[in-house]
C-alpha positions as CSV (number, residue, x, y, z in Angstrom):
1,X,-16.3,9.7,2.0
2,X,-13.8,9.8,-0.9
3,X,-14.8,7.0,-4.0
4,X,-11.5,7.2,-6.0
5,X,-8.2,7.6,-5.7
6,X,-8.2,11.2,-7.2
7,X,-10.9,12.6,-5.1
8,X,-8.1,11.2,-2.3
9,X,-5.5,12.9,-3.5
10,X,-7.7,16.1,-3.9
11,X,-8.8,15.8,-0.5
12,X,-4.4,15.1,1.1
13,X,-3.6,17.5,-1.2
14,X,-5.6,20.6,0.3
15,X,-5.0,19.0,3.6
16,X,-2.0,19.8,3.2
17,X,-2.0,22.8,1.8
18,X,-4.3,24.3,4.5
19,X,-1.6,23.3,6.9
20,X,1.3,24.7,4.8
21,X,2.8,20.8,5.1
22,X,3.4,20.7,1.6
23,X,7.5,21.4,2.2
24,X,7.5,18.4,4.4
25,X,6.3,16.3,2.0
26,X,8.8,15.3,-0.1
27,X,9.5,11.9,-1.9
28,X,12.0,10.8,0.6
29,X,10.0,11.8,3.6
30,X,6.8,10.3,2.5
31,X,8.8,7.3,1.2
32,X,10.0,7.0,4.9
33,X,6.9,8.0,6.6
34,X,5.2,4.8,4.8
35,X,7.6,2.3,5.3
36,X,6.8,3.4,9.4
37,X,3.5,2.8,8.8
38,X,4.1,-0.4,7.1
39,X,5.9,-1.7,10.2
40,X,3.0,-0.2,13.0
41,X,1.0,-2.4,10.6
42,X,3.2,-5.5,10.9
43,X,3.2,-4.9,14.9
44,X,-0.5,-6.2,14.8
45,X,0.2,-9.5,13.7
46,X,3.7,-10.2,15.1
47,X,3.1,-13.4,16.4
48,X,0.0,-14.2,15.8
49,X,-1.1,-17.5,14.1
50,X,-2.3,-17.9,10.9
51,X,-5.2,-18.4,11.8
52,X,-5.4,-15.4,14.3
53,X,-4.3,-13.0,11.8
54,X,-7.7,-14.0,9.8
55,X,-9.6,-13.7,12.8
56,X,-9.1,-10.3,14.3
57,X,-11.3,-9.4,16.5
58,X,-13.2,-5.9,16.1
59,X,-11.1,-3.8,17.7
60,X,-7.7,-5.1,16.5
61,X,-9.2,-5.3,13.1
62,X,-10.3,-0.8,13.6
63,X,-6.3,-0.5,14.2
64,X,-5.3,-2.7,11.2
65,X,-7.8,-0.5,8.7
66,X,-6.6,2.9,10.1
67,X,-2.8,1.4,9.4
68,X,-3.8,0.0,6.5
69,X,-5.2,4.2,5.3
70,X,-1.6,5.8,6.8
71,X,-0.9,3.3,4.3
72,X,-2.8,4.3,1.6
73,X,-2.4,8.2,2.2
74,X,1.1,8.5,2.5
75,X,1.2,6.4,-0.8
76,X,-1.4,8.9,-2.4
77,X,0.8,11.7,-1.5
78,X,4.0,10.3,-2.8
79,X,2.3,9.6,-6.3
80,X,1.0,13.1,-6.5
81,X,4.4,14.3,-5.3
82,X,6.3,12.3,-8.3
83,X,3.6,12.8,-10.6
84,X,2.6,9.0,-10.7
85,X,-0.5,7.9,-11.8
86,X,-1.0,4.4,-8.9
87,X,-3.7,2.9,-11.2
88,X,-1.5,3.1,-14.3
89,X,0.6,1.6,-12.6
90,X,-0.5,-1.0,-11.0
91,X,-2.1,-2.0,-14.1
92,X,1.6,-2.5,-15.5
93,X,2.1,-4.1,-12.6
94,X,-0.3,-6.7,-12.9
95,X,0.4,-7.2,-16.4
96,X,4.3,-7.8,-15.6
97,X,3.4,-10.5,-13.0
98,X,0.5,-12.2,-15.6
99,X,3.6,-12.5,-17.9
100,X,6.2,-13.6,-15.0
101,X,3.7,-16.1,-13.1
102,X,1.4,-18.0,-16.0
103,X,-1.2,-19.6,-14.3
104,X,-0.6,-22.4,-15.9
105,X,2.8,-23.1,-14.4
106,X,2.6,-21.7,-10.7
107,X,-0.8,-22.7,-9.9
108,X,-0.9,-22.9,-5.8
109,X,3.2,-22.6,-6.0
110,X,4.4,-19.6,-4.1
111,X,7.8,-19.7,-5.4
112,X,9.6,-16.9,-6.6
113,X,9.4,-16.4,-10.2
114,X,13.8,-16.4,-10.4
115,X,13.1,-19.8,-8.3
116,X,11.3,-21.3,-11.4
117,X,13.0,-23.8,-13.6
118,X,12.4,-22.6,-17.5
């Protein structure tokens, strides 16, 4: 089992490779290969309730996770193809949206932050 996200991207990476896949996986083919996976992962809780969708029950719940890592992988591969470093950016990320959504101000308020009045 991988513990980071570089021992991931080792690990796709010589997948890959081994399989010459590599010229298959460019950024607009991995872009769209993820955006499929998002919506396989929506299909499990089309309709369901709120409540349902925080109550899966074990097996549903196996599909979501293995969606949920097409997910992840395809992601992992498009960083490394584009030379992006996910936690670096994420951490920008979060630091943007600290800025754009004060605690203060949007405390249980799911607004948009453009829907805010300054």
């Amino acid at each position: 089992m991988t513990d980071s996200l570089t021992e991931l991207d080792a690990r796709l990476l010589a997948f890959a490779r081994e399989r010459d896949w590599e010229q298959f996986h460019s950024p607009k083919n991995l872009a769209m290969a993820l955006a499929g996976e998002a919506g396989e992962l929506l299909e499990h809780f089309q309709w369901l309730t709120e409540e349902q969708s925080a109550g899966l029950d074990t097996s549903r719940r196996e599909a979501v996770a293995l969606e949920m890592a097409d997910i992840l992988i395809y992601l992992v591969r498009l960083a490394e193809r584009l030379d992006i470093d996910l936690l670096a950016a994420a951490d920008r990320k979060v630091a943007i949206n600290e800025a754009r959504y004060p605690a203060d101000k949007v405390r249980g308020d799911a607004r948009r932050a453009s829907e805010y009045d300054d």
